[in-house]
Wavefront OBJ file of the C-alpha trace (Angstrom):
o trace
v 17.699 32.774 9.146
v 19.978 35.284 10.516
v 24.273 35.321 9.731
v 25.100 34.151 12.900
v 23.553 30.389 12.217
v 25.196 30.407 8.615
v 28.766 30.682 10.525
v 27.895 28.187 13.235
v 27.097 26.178 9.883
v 30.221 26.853 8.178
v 32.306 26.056 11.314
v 30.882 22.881 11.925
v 31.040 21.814 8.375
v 34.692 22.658 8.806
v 35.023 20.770 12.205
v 33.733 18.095 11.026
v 35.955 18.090 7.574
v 38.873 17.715 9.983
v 37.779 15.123 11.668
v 36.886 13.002 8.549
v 40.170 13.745 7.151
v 42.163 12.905 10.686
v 40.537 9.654 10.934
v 41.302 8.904 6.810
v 44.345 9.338 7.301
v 44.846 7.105 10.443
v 42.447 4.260 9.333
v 43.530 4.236 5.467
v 39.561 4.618 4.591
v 38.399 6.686 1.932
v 37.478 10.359 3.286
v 33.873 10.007 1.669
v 32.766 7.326 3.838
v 33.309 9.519 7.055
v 32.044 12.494 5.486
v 28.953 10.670 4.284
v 27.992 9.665 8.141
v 28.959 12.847 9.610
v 26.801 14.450 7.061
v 23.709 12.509 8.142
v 24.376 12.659 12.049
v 24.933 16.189 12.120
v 21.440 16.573 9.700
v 17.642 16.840 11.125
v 17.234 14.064 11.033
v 19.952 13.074 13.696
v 21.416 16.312 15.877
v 20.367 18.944 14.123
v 22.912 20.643 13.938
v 22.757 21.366 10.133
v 19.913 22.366 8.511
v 20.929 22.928 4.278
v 17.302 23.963 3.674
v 17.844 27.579 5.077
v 20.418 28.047 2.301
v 17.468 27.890 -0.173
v 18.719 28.524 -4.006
v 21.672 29.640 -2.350
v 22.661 25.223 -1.772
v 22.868 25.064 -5.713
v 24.978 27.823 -6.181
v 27.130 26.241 -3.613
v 27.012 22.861 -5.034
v 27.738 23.810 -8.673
v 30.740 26.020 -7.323
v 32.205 22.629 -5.260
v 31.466 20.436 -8.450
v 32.721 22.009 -10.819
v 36.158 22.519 -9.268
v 36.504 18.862 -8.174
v 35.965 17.581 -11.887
v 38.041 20.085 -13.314
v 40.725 18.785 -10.374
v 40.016 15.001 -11.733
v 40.372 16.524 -15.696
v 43.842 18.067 -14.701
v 45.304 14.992 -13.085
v 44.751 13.048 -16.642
v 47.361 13.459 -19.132
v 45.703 11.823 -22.264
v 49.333 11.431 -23.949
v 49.855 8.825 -21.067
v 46.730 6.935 -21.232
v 46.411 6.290 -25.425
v 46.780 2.247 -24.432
v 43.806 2.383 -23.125
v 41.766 5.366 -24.596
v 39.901 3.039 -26.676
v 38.667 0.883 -23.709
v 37.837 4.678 -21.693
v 35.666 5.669 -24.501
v 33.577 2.806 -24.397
v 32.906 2.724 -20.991
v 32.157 6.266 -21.012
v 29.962 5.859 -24.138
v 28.648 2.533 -24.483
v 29.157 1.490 -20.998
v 27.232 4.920 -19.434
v 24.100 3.281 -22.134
v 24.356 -0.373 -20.749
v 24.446 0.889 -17.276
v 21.278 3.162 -17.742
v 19.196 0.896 -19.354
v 20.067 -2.081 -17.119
v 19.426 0.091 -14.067
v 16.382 1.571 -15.351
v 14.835 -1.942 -16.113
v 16.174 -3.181 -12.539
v 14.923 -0.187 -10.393
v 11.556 -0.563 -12.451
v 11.129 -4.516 -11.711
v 12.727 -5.103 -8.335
v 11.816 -1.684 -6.223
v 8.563 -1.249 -8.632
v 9.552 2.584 -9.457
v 7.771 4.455 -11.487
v 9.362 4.587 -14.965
v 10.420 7.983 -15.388
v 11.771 7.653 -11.725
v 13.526 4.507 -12.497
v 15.077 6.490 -15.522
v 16.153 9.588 -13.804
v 17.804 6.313 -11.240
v 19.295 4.989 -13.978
v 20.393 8.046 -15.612
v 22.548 9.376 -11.951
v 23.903 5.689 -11.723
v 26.036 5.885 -14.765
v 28.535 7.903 -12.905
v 30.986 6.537 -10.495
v 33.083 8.667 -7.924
v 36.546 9.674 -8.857
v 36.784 11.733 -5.470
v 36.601 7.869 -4.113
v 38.640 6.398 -6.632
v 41.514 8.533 -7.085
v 42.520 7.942 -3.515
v 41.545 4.542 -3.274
v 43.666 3.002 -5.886
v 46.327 5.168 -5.348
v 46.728 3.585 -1.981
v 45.651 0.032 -3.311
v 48.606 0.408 -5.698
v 46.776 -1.593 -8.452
v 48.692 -1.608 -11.758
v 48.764 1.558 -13.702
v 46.811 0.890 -16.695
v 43.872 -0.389 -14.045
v 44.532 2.816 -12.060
v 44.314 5.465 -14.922
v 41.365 3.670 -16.632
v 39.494 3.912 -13.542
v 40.563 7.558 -12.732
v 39.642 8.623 -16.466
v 36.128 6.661 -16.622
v 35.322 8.276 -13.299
v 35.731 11.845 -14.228
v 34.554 11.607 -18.511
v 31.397 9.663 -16.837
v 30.811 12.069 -14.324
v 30.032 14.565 -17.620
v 28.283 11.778 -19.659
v 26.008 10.799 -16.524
v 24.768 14.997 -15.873
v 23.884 15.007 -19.566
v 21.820 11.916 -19.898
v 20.280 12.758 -16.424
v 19.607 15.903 -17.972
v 17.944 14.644 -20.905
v 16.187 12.395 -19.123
v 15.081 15.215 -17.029
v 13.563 17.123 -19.548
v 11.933 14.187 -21.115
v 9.984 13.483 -17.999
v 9.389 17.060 -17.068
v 7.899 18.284 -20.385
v 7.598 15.245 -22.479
v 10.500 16.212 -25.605
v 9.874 14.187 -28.601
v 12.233 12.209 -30.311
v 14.094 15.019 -32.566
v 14.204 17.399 -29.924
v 15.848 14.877 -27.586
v 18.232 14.241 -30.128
v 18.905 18.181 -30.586
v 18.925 18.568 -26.356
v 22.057 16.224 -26.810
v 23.799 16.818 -29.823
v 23.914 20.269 -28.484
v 24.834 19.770 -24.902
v 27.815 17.470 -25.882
v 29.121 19.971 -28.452
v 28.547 23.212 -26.415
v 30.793 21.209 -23.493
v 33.405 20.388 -25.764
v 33.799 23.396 -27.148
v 33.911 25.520 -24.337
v 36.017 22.880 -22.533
v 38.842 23.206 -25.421
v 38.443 26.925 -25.746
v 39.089 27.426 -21.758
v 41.815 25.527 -22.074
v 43.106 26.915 -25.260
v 43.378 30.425 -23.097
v 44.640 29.673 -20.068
v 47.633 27.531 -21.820
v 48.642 30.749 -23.387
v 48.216 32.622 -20.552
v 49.841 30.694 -18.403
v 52.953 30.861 -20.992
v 52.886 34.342 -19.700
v 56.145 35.113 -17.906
v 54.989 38.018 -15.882
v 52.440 36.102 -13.865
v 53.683 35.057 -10.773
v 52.049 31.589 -8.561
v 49.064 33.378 -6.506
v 47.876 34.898 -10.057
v 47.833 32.061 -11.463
v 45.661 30.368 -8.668
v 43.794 32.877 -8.712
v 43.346 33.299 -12.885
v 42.955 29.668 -13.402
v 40.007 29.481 -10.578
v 38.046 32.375 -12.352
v 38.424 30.387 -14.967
v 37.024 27.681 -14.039
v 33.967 29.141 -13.029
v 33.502 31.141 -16.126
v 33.977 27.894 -17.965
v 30.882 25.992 -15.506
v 28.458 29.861 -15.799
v 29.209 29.679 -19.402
v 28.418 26.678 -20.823
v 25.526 26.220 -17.957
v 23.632 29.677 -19.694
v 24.087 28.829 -22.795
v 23.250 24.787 -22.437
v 22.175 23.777 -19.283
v 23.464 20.736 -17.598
v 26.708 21.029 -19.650
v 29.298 23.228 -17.539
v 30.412 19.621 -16.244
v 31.267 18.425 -19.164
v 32.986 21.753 -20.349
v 35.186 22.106 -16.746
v 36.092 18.114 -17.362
v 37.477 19.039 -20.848
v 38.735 22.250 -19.922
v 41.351 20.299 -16.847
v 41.752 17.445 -19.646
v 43.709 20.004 -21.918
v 45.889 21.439 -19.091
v 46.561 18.427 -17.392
v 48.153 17.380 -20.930
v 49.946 20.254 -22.076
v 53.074 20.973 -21.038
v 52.782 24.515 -19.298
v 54.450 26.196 -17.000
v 53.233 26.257 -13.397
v 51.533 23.349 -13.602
v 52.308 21.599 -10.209
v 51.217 25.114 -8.488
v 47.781 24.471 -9.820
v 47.631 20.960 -8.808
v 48.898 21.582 -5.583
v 46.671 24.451 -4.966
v 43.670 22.294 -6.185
v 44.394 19.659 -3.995
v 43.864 22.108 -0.883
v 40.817 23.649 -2.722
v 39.152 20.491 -3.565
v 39.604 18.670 0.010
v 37.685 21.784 1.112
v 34.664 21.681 -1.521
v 34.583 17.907 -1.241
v 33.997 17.971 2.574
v 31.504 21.163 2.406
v 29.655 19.754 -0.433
v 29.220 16.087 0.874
v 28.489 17.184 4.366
v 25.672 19.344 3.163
v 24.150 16.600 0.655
v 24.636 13.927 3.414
v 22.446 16.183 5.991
v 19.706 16.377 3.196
v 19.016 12.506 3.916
v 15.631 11.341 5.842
v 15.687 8.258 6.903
v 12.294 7.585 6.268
v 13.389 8.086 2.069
v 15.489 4.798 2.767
v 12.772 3.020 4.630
v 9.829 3.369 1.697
v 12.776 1.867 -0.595
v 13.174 -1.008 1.403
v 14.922 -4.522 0.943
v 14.316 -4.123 -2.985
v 16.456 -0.792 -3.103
v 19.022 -2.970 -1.396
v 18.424 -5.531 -4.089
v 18.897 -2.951 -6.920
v 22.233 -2.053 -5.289
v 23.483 -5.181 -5.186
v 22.412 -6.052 -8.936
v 24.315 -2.737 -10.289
v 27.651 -3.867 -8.402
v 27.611 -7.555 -9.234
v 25.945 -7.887 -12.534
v 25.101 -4.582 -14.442
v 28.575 -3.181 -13.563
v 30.297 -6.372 -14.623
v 28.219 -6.312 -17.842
v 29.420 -2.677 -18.789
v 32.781 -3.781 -18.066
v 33.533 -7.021 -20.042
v 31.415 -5.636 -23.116
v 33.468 -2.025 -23.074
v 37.004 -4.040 -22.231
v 36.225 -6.988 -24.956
v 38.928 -5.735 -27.616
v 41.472 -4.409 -24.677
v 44.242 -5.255 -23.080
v 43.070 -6.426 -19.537
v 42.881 -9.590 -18.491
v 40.110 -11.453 -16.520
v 41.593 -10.919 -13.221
v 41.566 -6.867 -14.052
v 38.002 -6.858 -15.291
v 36.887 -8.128 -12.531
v 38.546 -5.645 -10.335
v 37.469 -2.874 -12.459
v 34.079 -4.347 -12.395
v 34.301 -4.160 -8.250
v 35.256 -0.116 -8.005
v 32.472 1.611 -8.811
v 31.890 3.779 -6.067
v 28.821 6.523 -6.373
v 29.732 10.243 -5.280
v 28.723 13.619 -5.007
v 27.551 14.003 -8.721
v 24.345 11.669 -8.300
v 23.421 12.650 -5.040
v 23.732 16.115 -5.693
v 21.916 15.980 -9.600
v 19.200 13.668 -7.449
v 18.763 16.959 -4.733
v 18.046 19.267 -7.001
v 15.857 17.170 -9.802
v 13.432 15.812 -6.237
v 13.515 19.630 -5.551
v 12.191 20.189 -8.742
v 9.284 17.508 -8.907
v 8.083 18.348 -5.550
v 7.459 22.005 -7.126
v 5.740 20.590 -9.746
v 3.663 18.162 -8.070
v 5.173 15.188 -9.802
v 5.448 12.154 -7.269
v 8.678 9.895 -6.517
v 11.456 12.335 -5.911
v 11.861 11.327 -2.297
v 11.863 8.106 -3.525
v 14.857 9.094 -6.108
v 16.589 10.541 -3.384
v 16.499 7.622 -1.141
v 17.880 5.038 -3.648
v 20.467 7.065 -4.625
v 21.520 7.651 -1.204
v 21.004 3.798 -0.885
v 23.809 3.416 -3.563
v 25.829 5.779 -2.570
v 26.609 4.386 0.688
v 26.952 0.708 -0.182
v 28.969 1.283 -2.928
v 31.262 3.774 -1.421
v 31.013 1.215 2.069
v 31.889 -2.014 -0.292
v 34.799 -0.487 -2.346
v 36.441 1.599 0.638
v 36.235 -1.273 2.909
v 37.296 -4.350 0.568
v 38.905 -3.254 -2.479
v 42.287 -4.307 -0.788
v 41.230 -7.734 -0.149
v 39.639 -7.823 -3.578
v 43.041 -6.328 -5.706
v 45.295 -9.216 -3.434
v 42.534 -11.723 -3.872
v 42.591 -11.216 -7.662
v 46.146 -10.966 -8.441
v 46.079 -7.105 -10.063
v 48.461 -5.813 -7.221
v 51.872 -5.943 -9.269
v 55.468 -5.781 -8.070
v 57.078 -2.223 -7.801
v 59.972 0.135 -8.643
v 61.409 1.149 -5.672
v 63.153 4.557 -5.956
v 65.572 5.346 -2.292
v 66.065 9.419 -2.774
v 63.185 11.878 -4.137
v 65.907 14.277 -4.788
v 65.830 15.942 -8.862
v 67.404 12.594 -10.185
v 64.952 10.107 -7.872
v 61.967 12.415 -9.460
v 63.371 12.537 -12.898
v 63.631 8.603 -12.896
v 59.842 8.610 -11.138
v 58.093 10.567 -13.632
v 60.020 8.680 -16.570
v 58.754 5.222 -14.470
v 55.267 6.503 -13.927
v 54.873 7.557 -18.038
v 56.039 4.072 -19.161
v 53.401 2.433 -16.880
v 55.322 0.948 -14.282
v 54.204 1.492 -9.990
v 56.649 3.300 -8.740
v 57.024 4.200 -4.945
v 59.882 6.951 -3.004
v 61.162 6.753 -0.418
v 62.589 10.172 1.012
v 63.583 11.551 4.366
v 62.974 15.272 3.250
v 58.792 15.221 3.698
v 59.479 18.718 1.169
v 60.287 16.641 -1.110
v 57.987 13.712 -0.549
v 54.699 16.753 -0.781
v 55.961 17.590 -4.122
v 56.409 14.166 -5.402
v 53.204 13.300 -4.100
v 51.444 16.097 -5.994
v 52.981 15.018 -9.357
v 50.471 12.017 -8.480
v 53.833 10.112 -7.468
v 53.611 7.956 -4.482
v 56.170 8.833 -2.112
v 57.187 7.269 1.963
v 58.738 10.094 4.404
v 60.900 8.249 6.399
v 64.487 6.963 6.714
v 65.613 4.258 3.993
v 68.123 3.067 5.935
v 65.547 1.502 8.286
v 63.723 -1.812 7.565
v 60.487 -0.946 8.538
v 60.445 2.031 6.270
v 61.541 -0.279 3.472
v 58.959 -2.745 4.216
v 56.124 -0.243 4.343
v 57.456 0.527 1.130
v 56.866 -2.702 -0.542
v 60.243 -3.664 -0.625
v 59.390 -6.982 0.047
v 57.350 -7.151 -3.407
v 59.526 -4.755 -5.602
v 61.114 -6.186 -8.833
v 63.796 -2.976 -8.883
v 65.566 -1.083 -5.679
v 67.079 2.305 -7.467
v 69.475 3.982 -4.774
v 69.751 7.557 -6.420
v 70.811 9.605 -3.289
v 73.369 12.122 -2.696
v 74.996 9.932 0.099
v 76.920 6.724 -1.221
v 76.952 5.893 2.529
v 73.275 5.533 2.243
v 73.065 3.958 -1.381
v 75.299 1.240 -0.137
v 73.207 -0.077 2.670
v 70.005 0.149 1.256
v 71.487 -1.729 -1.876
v 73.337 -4.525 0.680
v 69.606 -4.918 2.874
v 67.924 -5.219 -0.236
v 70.349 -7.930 -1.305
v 70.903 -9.967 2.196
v 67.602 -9.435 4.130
v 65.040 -9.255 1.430
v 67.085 -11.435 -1.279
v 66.714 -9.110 -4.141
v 69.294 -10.582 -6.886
v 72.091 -8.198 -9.027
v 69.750 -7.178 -11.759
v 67.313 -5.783 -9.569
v 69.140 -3.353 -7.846
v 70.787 -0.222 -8.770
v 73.037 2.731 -7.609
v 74.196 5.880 -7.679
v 77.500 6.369 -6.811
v 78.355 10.295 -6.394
v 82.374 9.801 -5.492
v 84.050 7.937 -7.771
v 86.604 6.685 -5.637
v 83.037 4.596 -4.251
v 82.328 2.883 -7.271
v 84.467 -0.392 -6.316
v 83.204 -0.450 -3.835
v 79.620 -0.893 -4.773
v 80.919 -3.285 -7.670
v 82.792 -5.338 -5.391
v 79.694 -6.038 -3.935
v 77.747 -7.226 -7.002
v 75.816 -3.925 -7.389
v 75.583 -2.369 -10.538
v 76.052 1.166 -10.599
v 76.808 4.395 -12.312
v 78.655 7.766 -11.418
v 77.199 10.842 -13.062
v 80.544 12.056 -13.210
v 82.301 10.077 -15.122
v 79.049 9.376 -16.961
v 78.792 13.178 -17.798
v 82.295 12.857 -19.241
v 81.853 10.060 -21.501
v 78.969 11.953 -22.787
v 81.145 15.021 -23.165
v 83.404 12.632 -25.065
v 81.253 11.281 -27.487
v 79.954 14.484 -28.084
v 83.058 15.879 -29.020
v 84.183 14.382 -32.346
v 81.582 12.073 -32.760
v 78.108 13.767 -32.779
v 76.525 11.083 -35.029
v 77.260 8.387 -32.774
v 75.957 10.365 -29.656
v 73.130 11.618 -31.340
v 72.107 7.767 -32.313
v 72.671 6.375 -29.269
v 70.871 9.361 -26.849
v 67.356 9.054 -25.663
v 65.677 12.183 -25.561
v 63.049 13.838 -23.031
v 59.870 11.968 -24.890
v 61.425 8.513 -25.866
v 61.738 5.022 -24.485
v 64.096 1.937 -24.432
v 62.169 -0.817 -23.083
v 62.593 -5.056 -22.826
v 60.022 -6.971 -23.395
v 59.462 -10.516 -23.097
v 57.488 -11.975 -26.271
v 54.500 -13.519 -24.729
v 51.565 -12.992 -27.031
v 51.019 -15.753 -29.334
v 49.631 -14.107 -31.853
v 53.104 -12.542 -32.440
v 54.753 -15.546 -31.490
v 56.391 -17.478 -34.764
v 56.084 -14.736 -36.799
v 59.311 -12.854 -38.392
v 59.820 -9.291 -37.775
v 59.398 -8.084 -40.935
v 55.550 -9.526 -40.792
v 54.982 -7.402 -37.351
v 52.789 -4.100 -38.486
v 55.004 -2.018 -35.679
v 53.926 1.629 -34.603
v 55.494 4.683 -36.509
v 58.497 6.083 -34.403
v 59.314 2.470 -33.028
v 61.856 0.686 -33.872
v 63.558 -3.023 -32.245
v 67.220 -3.096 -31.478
v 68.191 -6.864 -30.200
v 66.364 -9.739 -29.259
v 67.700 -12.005 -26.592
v 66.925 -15.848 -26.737
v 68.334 -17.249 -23.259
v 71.874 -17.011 -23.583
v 72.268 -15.420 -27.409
v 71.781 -12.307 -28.746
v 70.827 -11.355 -32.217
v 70.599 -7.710 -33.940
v 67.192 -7.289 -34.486
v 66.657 -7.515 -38.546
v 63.726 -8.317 -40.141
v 63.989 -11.984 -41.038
v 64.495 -13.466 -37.324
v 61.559 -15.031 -36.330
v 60.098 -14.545 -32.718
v 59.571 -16.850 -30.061
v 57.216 -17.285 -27.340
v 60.059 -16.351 -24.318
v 62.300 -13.974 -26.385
v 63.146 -10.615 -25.069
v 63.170 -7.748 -27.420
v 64.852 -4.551 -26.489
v 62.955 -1.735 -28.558
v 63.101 2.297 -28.849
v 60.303 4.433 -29.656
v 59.565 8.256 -29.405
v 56.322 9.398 -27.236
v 54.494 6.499 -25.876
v 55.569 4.031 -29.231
v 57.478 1.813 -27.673
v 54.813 0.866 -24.697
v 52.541 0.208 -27.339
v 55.309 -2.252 -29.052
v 55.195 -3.885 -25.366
v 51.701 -4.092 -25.253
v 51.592 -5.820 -28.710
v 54.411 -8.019 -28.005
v 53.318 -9.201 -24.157
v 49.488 -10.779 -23.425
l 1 2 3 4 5 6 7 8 9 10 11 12 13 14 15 16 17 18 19 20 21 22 23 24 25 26 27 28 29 30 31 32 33 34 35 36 37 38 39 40 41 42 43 44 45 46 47 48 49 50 51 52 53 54 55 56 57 58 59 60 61 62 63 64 65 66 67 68 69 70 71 72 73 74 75 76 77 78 79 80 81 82 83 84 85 86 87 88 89 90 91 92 93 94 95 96 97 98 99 100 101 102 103 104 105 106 107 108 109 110 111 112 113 114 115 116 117 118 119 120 121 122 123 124 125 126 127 128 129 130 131 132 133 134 135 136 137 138 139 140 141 142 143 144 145 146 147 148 149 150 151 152 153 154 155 156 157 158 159 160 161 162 163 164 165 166 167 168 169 170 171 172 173 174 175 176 177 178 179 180 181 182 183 184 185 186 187 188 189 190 191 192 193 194 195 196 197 198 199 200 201 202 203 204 205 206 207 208 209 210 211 212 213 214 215 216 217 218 219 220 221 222 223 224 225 226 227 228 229 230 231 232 233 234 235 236 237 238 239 240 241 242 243 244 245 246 247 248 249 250 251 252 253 254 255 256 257 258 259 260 261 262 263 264 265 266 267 268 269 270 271 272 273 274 275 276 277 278 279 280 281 282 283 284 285 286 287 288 289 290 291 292 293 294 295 296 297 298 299 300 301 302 303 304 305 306 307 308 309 310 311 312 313 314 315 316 317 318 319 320 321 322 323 324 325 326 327 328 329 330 331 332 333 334 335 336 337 338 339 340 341 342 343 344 345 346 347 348 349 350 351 352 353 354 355 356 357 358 359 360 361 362 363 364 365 366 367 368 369 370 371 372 373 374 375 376 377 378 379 380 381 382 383 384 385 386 387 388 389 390 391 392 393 394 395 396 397 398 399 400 401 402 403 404 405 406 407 408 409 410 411 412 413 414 415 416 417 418 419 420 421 422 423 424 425 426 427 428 429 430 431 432 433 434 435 436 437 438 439 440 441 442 443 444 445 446 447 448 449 450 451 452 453 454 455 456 457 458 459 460 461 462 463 464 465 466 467 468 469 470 471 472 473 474 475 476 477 478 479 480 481 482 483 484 485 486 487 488 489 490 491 492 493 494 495 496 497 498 499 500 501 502 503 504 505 506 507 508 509 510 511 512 513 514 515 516 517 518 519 520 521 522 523 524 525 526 527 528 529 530 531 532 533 534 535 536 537 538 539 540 541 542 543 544 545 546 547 548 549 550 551 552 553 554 555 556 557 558 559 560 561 562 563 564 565 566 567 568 569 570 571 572 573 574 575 576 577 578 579 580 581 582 583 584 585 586 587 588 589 590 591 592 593 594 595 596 597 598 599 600 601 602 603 604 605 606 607 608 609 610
């Protein structure tokens, strides 16, 4: 096949990327579902108009190069000092969970669509992984609650890894019959080689990146030759484990603190939109529709089985000893969208059966396909409706001014778990906040309909922090006389102190960094011990919490087993205050106002609330 045709290729894959993207954007559905369909129109089986076959061995090249960057993306968008609530839920899903799921789905695909078994097991085996590239977006426009959000973000890319490997071994098994020890070796070995590599990558490019020579296009540049030396790597020494190694390898950047970090995620962001579309597009055009046809009603019955019952299975079992309620189970239970892993693994292992005259790989292809779309349909149409019908929607901070102090206060929001949303008329400012995986509305706070699309309406906190106490003031008085937000739920920033009677005339509480700077300045001048005790550094916390667990409920203090580094300063019972000491015993209603270094204190919440 001559160049010219390649290009034509390239340019329509790119055509068509901005067309999925376009209409994304303007309908608020995930990107995948358009690619998917575009994929498959512009395919033989369709138009035509793409033909992947002619790339020969050159598709898998192609396709590693795409996957790997997009799960390195998802590992670098996880900061695992953020998520340690929930790690212990994560790893289950990703370890028991990604066994439940294969087994059920073997047993179903072999029962209900009468697959052969070591088809049904290479089915089973691709199932286990669900689609961050879906998921990321989808609850990030949802605006589910943040523990809901990461866990789902997390299990998507770790299972992603854990679903290659056991397709991989399951692979192997089929294709030249391992026995039991040597299975046990093939994943022992995978797992560890991944790891390893993973944390050695990013052991390297932390302390290269600590470099101060290196400007922001070498370190694009560095970190993506990275990550493909990580993926050839691990792949030549262990194959099917580069995913696992790239996953871990964005894992440790994503949470370190090292310089130039937003460059990198804002240059992966363009880099993976572009792999995502090229990769799905070509996968999509792979599709006959006479794979989907053999499958029939059953494969349709399979599908439906692994969203309503296997997935729910995997979820309640790996969730059991968490912290989610039923409501949020359920939800999770719902988003399980299948991506570009599966169908891509399911490619190349059909590929590989039809060369060696084993029989079913079409038929592998077409229920994967099957799954792909009905999953990806289901939770990009209704997850919405689902998240509002089940109550896991929560109210959110509303910060007017993405400025350094509205990011600041963001991030600090975001770490502690809460939603937070910005509002900012500087769409500069709104890109970068957006990249920090903060959401953020361009537009004018001033005007109603920008505060409504902001879910002011819902919000528990309004935080004015502009530069303008022109602007402060009016979003603070529509937030109090059109949307009847109450005093404690709205704050300001007053930048002229000659304002701040103003705002307190008006029942808004509110704070000049001016004279806040100087009383600072004050304490710090004479008395160092009492600034010292009373400051809250970079990596602490002061949170309230209302005592509503009643397992901690009628106990006294002292009897609490509290995390290291935490420590509880007051607890309020309605109208009375009492210095927290150890021989007050808690109510169910109290609110506790506690301090704690790194994420101590959230876990204090999460102990005290249920």
């Amino acid at each position: 096949m001559d160049s010219l045709y390649l290009l034509q290729m390239a340019l329509a894959v790119i055509l068509m990327a901005l067309i999925a993207l376009t209409l994304s954007n303007w309908l608020k559905v995930p990107l995948l579902i358009f690619l998917l369909f575009e994929g498959i129109i512009a395919g033989p089986e369709v138009l035509g108009i793409i033909d992947p076959t002619v790339l020969g061995d050159g598709l898998t090249a192609i396709v590693s190069l795409c996957v790997s960057v997009i799960v390195f993306d998802g590992g670098l968008n996880i900061d695992v000092r953020h998520v340690r609530t929930i790690q212990k839920c994560i790893i289950r899903m990703v370890t028991v969970g990604v066994l439940i799921t294969f087994i059920l789905a073997t047993f179903a695909s072999m029962v209900v669509a009468d697959l052969p078994f070591e088809i049904a097991l290479l089915f089973g085996a691709l199932v286990t992984a669900t689609g961050p590239t879906v998921i990321t977006p989808l609850v990030r426009h949802v605006r589910v609650s943040h523990k809901v959000s990461k866990v789902l973000e997390v299990e998507g890319v770790l299972n992603d890894a854990a679903s290659v490997i056991v397709a991989a071994l399951a692979f192997e098994w089929v294709t030249s019959q391992l026995s039991g020890i040597e299975l046990i070796g093939f994943f022992a070995y995978r797992i560890s080689l991944g790891i390893a590599i993973g944390v050695i990558s990013g052991i390297i490019l932390k302390k290269l990146l600590s470099q101060t020579f290196l400007s922001e296009q070498t370190v694009r540049l560095l970190t993506f030759a990275m990550v493909i030396a990580t993926y050839v790597i691990a792949e030549s020494l262990g194959n099917e484990s580069g995913i696992l190694a790239v996953a871990i390898f964005g894992i440790i950047v994503g949470s370190s603190n090292v310089p130039h970090k937003s460059t990198l995620k804002e240059f992966k962001a363009d880099l993976v939109l572009m792999m995502l579309s090229i990769i799905f597009i070509l996968l999509a055009s792979f599709l006959k529709f006479e794979y989907i046809m053999q499958i029939g009603l059953a494969g349709l019955i399979v599908v439906l089985l692994l969203i309503f019952v296997i997935r729910p299975i995997m979820v309640f079992i790996s969730t059991s000893f968490g912290s989610f309620n039923t409501r949020e189970k359920l939800f999770i239970s719902f988003v399980g969208p299948r991506g570009i892993v599966p169908a891509s693994i399911a490619t190349y292992f059909a590929a590989r059966l039809n060369e060696l005259g084993m029989e079913g790989g079409n038929a592998l292809v077409g229920m994967i396909f099957i799954t792909i779309i009905i999953t990806v349909l289901m939770t990009g149409l209704l997850t919405k409706y689902v998240a509002k019908f089940l109550g896991v929607i929560p109210m959110e901070i509303l910060v007017v001014g993405g400025g350094e102090v509205g990011t600041i206060l963001a991030e600090r929001f975001e770490k502690r778990g809460e939603n937070v949303i910005v509002i900012d008329s500087s769409e500069e400012n709104c890109t970068k906040l957006m990249k920090s995986n903060i959401r953020a509305i361009h537009g004018d706070a001033e005007d109603v309909k920008v505060l409504k699309e902001a879910g002011i309406e819902n919000a528990k906190y309004v935080v004015a922090t502009t530069d303008q106490d022109n602007t402060n003031l009016l979003v603070c008085q529509i937030a109090k006389t059109k949307f009847g937000l109450k005093e404690d739920q709205i704050v300001a920033r007053v930048n002229n102190i000659e304002n701040l009677h103003a705002f307190w005339d008006l029942g808004i509480r509110s704070m000049s960094p001016a004279m806040t700077t100087a009383l600072v300045l004050d304490n710090m001048v004479g008395r160092p011990h009492m600034f010292s005790m009373c400051e809250v550094g970079e990596g602490a916390d002061i949170l309230e919490v209302h005592v509503s667990n009643p397992e901690v409920s009628g106990k006294a203090i002292k009897e609490l087993k509290l995390p290291e580094n935490s420590l509880l300063l007051m607890v309020m019972r309605g109208d009375k205050s009492f210095i927290a000491n150890g021989n007050i015993v808690l109510e169910y209603g109290d609110i506790v106002t506690v301090i704690g270094e790194g994420d101590s204190a959230q876990r204090v919440a999460d102990l005290f609330e249920k």
